[in-house]
N, C-alpha and C positions, 0 to 999 in steps of 0.2 A: 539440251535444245528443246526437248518435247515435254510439257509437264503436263501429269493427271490428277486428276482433283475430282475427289470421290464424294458423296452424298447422299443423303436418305435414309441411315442408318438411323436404329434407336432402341429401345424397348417394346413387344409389343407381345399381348398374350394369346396363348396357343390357340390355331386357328385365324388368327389375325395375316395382313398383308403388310409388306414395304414395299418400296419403288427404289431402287439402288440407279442414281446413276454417276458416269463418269466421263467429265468432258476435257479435250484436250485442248491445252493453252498455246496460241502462235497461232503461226502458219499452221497450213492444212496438213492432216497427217495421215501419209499416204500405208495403209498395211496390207499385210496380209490375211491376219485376225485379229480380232479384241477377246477377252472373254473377262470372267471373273474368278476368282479360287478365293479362298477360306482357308482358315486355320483358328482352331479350336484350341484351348490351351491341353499344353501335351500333346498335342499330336502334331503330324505333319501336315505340311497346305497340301490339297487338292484341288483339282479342277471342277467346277463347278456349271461352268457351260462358258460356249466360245463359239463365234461367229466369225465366217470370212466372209473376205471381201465379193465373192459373191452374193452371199446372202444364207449361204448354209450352215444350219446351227446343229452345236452336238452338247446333249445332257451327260449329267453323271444320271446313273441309276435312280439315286436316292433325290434328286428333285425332277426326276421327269414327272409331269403332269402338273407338277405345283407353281415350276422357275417358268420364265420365258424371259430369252435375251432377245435384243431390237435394238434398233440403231436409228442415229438423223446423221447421216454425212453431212448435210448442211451444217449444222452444229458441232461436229466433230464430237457427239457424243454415242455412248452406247449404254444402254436400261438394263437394267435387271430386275423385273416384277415379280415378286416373290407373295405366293398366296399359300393357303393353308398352312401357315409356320408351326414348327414341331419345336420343341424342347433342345432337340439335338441339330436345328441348324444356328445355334447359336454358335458365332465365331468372329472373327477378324475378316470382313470380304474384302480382297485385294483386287483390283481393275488392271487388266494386261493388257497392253498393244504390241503388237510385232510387227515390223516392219518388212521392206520389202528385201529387206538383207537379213533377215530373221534377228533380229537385234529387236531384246524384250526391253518394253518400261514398262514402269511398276508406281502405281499411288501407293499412298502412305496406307491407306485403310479405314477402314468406316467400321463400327461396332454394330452388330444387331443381336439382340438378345430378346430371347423368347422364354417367356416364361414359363408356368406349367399352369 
């Protein structure tokens, strides 16, 4: 019923910034958080930063100061601005929405790769 559709992803070398976003298709989608996670080849996804519907947002350690997530309810979208990129955030960024019945969706994923 709910689809997400991911963008912004690319190459970009170390130092540099992307703008990740993820907007949802249809009706309006009412949650309780959105966030982003990653996955790295071999390793496992993690969370990356997540905002509720309040407006309260939470980092992982490793992009505090760099990430910053945002949101337009109008547009049923949420941002991911990513500045100072390291080598090591290169991975797979996945877009979550949770619902108000904690029922997760999931975009397909966007690639961003950082060079050295």
């Amino acid at each position: 019923q709910v689809q997400l559709v991911e963008s912004g992803g690319g190459l970009v070398q170390a130092g540099g910034s992307l703008r990740l976003s993820c907007a949802a298709s249809g009706s309006i989608f009412v949650f309780n958080a959105r966030g982003w996670y990653r996955q790295a080849p071999g390793k496992q996804r993690e969370l990356v930063a997540t905002i509720t519907r309040s407006g309260t947002t939470n980092y992982a350690d490793s992009v505090k100061g760099r990430f910053t997530i945002s949101r337009d309810n109008a547009k049923n979208t949420v941002y991911l601005q990513m500045n100072s990129l390291k080598p090591e955030d290169t991975a797979v960024y996945y877009c979550n929405n949770q619902d108000l019945r904690f029922r997760d969706y999931w975009g397909q994923g966007t690639q961003v790769t950082v060079s050295s």
